[in-house]
N, C-alpha and C positions, 0 to 999 in steps of 0.2 A: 708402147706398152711393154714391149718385151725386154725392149732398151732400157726401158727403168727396172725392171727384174733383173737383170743380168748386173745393173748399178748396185740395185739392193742386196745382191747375192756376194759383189765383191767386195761392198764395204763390211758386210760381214766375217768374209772371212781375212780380210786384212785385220779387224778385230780379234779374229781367235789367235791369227800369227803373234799378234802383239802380245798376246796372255802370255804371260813369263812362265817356266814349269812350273813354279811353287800354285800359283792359281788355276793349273790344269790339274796339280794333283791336291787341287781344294785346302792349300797350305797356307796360313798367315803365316809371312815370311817375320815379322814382329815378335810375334810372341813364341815363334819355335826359337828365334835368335835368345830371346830371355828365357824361356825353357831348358835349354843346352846349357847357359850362364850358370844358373840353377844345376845341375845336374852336375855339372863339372865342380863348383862349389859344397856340393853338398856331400861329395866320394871325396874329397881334401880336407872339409871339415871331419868327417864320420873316422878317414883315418888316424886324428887325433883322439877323438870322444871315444874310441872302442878301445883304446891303446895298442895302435898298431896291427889291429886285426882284420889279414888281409881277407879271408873269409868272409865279414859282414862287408866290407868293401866292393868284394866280385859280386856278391847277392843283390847287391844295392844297385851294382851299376847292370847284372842282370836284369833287375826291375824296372830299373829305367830303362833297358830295349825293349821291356814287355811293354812297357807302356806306352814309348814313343811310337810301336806298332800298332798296338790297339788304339792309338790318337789319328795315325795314320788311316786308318783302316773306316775308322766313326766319320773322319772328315769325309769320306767320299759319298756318304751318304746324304741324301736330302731331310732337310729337316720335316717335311710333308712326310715323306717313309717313315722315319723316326716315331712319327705320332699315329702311325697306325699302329705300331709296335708297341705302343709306349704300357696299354692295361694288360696285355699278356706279361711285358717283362716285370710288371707290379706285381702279378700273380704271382710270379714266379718266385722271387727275391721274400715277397711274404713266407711262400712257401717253406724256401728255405731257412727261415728266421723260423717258423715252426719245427722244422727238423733240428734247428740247435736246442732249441726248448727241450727236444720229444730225446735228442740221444747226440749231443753235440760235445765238441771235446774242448775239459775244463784244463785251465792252467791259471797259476796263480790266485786259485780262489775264485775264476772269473768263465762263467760255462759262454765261448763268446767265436769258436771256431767250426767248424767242419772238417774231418780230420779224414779223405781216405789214404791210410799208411800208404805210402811205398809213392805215392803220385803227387798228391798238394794237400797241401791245409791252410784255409781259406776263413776270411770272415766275410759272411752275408751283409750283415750292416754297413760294409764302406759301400757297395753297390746301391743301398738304399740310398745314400747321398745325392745319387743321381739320379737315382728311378722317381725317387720323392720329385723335387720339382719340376721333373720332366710331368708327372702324371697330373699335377695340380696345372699346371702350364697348359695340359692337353685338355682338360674336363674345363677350363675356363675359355680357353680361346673359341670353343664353340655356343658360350653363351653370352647374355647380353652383360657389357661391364659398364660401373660396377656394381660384382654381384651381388644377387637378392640375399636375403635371409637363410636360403631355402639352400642354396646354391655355395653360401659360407658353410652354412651345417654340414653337407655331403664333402666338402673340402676337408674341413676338420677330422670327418672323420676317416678319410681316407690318410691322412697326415697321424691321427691316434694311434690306430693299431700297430703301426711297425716302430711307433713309439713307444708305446707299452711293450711290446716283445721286446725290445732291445733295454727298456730301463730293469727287465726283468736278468738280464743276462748275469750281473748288471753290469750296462755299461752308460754311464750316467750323461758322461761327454759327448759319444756319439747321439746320444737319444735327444738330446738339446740341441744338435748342430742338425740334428734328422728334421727336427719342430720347425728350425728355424728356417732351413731352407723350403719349407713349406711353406709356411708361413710369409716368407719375402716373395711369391708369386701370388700371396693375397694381396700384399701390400702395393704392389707392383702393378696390378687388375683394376686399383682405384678401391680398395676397402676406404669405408666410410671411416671418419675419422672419430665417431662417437663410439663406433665398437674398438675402434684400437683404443680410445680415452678408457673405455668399461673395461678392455682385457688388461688395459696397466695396471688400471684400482683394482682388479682380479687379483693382481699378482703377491698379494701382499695374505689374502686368507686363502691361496689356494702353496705358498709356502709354508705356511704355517702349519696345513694337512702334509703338506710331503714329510716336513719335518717330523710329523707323529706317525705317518701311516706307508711311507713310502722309501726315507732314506734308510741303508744300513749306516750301522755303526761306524764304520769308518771312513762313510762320505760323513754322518755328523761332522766325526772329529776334524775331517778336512776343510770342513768350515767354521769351526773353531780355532782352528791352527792359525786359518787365514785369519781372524780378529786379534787372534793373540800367538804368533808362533813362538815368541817366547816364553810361553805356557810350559809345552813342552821340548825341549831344546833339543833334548838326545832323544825323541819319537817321532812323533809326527810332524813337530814342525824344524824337523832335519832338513829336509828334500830346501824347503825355501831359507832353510840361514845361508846352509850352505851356494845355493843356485847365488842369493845378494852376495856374497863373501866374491862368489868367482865374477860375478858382473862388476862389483867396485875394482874387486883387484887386478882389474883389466887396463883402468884407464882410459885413456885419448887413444894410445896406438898398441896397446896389450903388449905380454909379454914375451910373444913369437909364437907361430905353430911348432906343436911338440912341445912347447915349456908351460905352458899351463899346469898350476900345482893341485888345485882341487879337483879334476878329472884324473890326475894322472897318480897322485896318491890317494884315490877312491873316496873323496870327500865328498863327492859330489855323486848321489845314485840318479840310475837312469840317464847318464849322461850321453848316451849317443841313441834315446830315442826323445821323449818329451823331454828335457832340461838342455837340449844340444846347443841351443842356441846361449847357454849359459856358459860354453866351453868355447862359442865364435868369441863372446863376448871380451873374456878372459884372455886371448890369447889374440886378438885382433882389435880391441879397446871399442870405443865410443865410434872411431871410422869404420872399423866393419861392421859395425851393426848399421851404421849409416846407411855401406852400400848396399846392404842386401836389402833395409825397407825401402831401398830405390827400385829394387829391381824389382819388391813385391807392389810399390805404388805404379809402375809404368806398366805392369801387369794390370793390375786392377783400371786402370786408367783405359786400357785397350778393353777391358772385356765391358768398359762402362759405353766405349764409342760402338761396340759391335750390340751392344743394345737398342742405342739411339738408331743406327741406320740398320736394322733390321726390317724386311719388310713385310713381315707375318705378325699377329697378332699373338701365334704360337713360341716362334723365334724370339721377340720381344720381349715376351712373362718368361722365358726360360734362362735369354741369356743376360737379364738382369738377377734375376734368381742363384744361377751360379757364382758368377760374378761379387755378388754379396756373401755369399756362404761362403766363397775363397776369404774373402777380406773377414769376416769374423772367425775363421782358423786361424788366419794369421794374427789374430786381435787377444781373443782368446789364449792361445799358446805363450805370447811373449807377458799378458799381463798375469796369468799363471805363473809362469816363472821369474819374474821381478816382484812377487807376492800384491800385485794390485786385483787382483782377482782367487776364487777358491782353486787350488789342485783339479783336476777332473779331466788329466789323461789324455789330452787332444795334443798329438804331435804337431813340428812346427812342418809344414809344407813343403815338399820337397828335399827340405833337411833330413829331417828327423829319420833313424834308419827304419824301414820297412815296406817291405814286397808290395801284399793287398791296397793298402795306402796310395802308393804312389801310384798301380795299374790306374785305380780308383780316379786320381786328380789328374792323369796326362789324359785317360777319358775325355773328364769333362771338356777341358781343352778341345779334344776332338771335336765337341758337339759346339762349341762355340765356332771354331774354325767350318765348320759345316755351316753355321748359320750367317756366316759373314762371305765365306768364300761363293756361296751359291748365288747370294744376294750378288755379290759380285759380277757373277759370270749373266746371270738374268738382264740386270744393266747393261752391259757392254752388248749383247746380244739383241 
């Protein structure tokens, strides 16, 4: 008896020896390898799109140490801890989506930050990206799937509010990518397929209300632009002549880093936040754009397998949830700027320059790497 304990005791701990660091410190060694690709990429690109501007360059690669600690930091945690947390941090993030409402700081027309001088200024809504399917994730996995009637209405509505606060900010893009990642933990739970057929056919009178009751003026015009940008040529539909202009005149292998003419003679606005990938295009042709949806599909391909071997019913609706909502930022951004989709503000992933964003998405990461590396260690154990 003792003699088989003492067996059971060794071959465990010959298994913990074997654990490489990266799986002691709850690391997919995978996707931090394409994470860093990304990061290294995206301070090379951003040095062209900002024109030389070493400033937004250290901020950017500042943000990514914030980030790759805070991803650090998330992995060590268990996804079961996660989801005790998960309605307090919903609270929370509401709350502060009411504080931008109640006395938040506006810039460019757009009331959509938290501003305390001298410290940070922050936007609430990119944490909802996370809070969101983390909490629909949390309120499903303890009930029977899939869910009842009863049980999509309480989903919904917890998925509403901090969609309405944010379409109010306005910020049109986030609010849509807020829905969705909601939304994809319903879809994920086993929603029936007559209510996803009802909420298509929805879609068509419940556009037609946004249209009268809910867009401003110049998300209208942003999706009139997109039907006809040559309507207005020198207004609104600048952003996307120009964005086509620098993606054609790119070619098969562009026309080198630094020599891109539409970024760098100011034809191209917003080039080193949402239209960046119009300056990769430009100056690195039809193969860098190649490589990089390589690196965003081997991405998306991993957060798809850490779905499949999840072994919580919590981990599973969360880390296909992510998972999807990485892949529609990516989807959304680049069809935004090739003009296959309307304008609406959603930078490209990693690329595109900005702080809150990036803590935001090397997060998520975090929580997938948690739900895969744990899974891991429970196995071997």
């Amino acid at each position: 008896m003792s003699g088989n304990f003492d067996r059971t005791l060794s071959r465990e701990d010959v298994l913990r020896r074997r654990a490489s660091l990266l799986q002691r410190l709850h690391i997919d060694g995978l996707l931090l390898v394409l994470l860093l690709v990304l990061a290294a990429g995206s301070l090379f690109i951003l040095y062209s799109a900002s024109g030389k501007n070493w400033d937004l360059v250290i901020k950017q690669a500042t943000s990514f140490g914030l980030g790759l600690g805070a991803m650090l930091v998330i992995a060590q945690f268990e996804p079961r801890f996660m989801a005790r947390w998960v309605p307090l941090g919903y609270l929370g993030v509401v709350a502060l989506l009411v504080a931008v409402e109640v006395a938040g700081h506006t810039a460019m027309g757009a009331t959509r930050w938290i501003n305390i001088p001298g410290v940070i200024r922050f936007q609430p809504s990119e944490f909802m990206k996370i809070i969101m399917p983390m909490t629909i994730a949390w309120y499903l996995s303890s009930r029977s799937l899939p869910p009842s009637i009863k049980h999509t209405a309480i989903s919904l509505s917890l998925i509403l509010v901090p969609f309405v606060l944010i379409l109010k900010q306005p910020d049109l893009g986030t609010a849509l990518l807020i829905l969705a990642s909601g939304a994809f933990v319903l879809f994920i739970g086993g929603l029936r397929w007559r209510w996803i057929i009802g909420a298509v056919t929805a879609v068509v009178p419940i556009a037609v209300a946004m249209w009268y009751f809910v867009l401003r003026d110049y998300q209208k015009q942003r999706v009139l632009t997109f039907l006809d940008p040559e309507s207005d040529p020198l207004g609104t539909g600048w952003n996307i002549i120009q964005s086509k202009a620098a993606i054609g005149s790119g070619g098969v292998f562009g026309k080198g880093w630094l020599a891109g003419t539409q970024s760098h003679l100011d034809f191209l606005p917003e080039s080193h936040t949402d239209f960046i990938i119009a300056v990769l295009a430009e100056e690195f042709g039809l193969v860098g754009v190649c490589l990089l949806l390589l690196v965003y599909i081997l991405l998306i391909t991993r957060g798809l397998v850490i779905t499949v071997q999840a072994q919580t019913l919590f981990g599973k609706l969360l880390a296909g949830a992510l998972t999807m909502t990485f892949f529609v930022y990516v989807f959304v951004n680049i069809g935004m700027v090739s003009g296959l989709l309307p304008v609406v503000g959603v930078p490209l992933p990693f690329i595109s320059y900005g702080g809150t964003s990036l803590v935001t998405l090397l997060s998520g990461f975090g929580v997938l790497m948690s739900i895969h590396t744990h899974r891991k260690w429970i196995a071997q154990v």
